[in-house]
N, C-alpha and C positions, 0 to 999 in steps of 0.2 A: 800815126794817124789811124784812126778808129772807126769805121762805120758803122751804126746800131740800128737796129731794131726792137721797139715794145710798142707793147699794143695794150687796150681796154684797163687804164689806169683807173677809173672811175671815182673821181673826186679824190683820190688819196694824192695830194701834192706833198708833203712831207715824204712819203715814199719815194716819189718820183725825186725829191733832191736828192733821198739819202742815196739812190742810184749816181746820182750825176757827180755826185762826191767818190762815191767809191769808184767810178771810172776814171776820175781826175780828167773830167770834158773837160775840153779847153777849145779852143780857136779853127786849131788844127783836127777836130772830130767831126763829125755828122751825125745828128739823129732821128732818124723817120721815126715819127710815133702815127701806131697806125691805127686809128680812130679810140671811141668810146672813151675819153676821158674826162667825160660830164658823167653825172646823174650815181644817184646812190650815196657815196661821197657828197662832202659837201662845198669843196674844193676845186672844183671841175674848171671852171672861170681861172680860178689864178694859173693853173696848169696854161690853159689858152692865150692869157696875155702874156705870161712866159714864154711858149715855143713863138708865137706873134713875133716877140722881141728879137730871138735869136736867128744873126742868119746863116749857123749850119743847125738848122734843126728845121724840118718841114714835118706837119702835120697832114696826113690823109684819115679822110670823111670814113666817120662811122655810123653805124644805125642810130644810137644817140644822138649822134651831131644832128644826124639828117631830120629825124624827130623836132626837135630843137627847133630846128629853121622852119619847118614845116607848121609847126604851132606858135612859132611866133608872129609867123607872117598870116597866119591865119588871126592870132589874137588882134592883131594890128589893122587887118581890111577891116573885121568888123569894127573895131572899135571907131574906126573912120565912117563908117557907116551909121553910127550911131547903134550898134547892136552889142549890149553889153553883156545880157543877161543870157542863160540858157535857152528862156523860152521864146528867148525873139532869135534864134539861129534855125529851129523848128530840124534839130540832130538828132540824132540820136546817140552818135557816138560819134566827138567830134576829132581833131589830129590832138589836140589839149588833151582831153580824156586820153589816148594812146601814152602820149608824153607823161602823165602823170598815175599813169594805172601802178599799182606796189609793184608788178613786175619788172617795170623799166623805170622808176625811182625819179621821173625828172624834175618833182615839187621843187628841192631845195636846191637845184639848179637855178630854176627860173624865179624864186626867192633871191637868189646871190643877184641874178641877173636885174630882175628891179630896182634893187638898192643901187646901183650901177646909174650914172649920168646918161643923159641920150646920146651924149657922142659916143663915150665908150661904149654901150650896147649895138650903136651901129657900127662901129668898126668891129666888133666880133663877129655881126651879122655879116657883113660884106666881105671879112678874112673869110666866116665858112663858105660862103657860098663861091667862093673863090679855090677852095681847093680843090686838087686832085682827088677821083676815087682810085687811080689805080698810076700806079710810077714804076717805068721797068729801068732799071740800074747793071752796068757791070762792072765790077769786082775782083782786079788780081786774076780775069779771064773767065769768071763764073757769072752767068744771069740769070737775075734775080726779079721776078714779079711782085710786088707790092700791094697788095689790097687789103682791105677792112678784113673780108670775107669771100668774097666772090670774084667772078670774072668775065668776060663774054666772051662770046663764042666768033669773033674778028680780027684780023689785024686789026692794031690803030696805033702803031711805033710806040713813042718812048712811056706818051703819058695819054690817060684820058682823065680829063675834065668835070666837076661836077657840072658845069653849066652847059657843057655839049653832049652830056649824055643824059638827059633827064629822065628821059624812057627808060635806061637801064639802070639808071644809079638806085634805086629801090633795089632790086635785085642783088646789086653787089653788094650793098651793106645790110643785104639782110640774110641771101641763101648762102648757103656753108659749102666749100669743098672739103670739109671735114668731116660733115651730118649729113650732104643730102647721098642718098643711094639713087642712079639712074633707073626708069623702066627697063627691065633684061635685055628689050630691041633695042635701046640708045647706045650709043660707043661712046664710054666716056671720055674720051679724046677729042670730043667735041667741044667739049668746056672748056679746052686746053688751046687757044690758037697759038701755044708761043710755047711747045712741048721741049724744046729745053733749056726753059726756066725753073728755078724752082718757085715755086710759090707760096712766099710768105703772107701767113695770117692770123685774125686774131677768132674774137667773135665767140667762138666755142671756150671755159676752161677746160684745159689740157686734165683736169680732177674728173673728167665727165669722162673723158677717153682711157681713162685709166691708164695718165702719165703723170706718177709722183715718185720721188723719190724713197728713201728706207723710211725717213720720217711723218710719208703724207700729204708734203708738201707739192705743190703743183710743177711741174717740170713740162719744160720744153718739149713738144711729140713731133717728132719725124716720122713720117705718114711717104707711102710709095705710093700710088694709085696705079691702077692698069693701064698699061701703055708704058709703062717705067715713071709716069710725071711723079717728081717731089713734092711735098708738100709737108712746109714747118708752120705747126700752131705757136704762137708763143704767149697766148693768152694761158695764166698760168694763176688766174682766180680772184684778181683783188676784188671783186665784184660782192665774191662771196663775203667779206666782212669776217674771214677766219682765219683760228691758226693756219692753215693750208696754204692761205693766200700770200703771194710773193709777187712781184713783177720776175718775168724774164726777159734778158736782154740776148739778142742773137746779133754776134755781130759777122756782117758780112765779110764774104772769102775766108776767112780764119774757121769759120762757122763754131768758135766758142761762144759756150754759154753763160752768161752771168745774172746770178738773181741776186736778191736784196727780199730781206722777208716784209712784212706789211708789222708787225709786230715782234 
């Protein structure tokens, strides 16, 4: 039995089998995939009715996702309202616009998304808003933190909810405990309410931290913070659309790593 972890797939579904193949999943596995695997790719939807389907495979909420939901429930008030057009929402820059700016890719998302039947689009709509942003797991007596990105600064046990943490769920799939640096008077231990977990995440490529292998390619960054906390990126580039780009998988307790290249 096998537990995994990947993160920020972004529309590449053929990669994500070619993983599932070379792990030989089966019944007896698990796979948290930990957000962003819309937008950019144009495959983002088939990935989601695939984990949907399986039930050892749980998906946690990424900045994507959360975009996603955010502009579609926005497309949808207005369009209930009879507000179709730009100049009748009187925006300037609306959560649509966000979703769909070239830097977060969401056009051919929400393309796939339209050709899609009403029931299917609302059962994607109601799986996201259904997930988890953060799931803590233990593992052969190791624990393990789950987030997109981020984390808060509370207890809250095993899991938190997107839909009982509204206020913070922006935060966690958006601020980095890979990127952000504290003001010099903050203890970064504060970020940390659960300091000996490690903290698995995606969010950032591991190419940006300057974790690649001899060829280039994106690898897996184990990150120490002050206070001893761990912290594994395992976003490992698909995003970027290049040679570099691979998934990495990390699997719990064993803490081996296994990639799959994008090409």
């Amino acid at each position: 039995m096998g537990i995994y972890a990947i993160s920020d797939l972004h529309g590449h579904y053929s990669t994500y089998i070619k993983l599932l193949n070379k792990l030989k999943f089966s019944d007896d596995d698990f796979l948290y995939v930990v957000g962003d695997v819309i937008d950019r790719g144009r495959d983002g939807l088939k990935i989601i009715l695939d984990v949907m389907q399986r039930k050892n495979a749980e998906m946690i909420l990424g900045n994507h996702e959360y975009m996603m939901i955010e502009a579609i429930d926005y497309i949808r008030k207005n369009e209930s309202e009879g507000k179709t057009k730009k100049e009748d929402l009187g925006e300037a820059f609306t959560p649509v616009d966000l979703w769909f700016h070239p830097a977060n890719g969401g056009k051919p998302t929400y393309n796939a998304f339209c050709r899609l039947d009403r029931e299917t689009q609302d059962k994607i709509m109601d799986y996201l808003k259904s997930l988890r942003l953060i799931k803590r797991v233990t593992v052969d007596g190791k624990h393990y933190h789950i987030s997109h990105s981020y984390s808060v600064g509370y207890k809250f046990g095993k899991e938190l909810f997107y839909k009982d943490a509204l206020v913070d769920a922006e935060s966690v799939v958006w601020d980095s405990l890979v990127d952000d640096r504290p003001p010099i008077d903050m203890l970064e231990h504060d970020w940390f309410a659960y300091p000996d977990d490690t903290y698995i995440v995606g969010h950032v490529f591991t190419q940006r931290l300057g974790c690649m292998d001899d060829k280039g390619r994106g690898k897996i960054c184990r990150l120490q913070r002050r206070g001893g906390i761990d912290v594994v990126d395992v976003d490992c580039g698909m995003a970027l659309n290049a040679r570099s780009s691979r998934i990495g998988c990390f699997e719990l307790g064993t803490e081996k790593e296994i990639y799959v290249t994008y090409k």
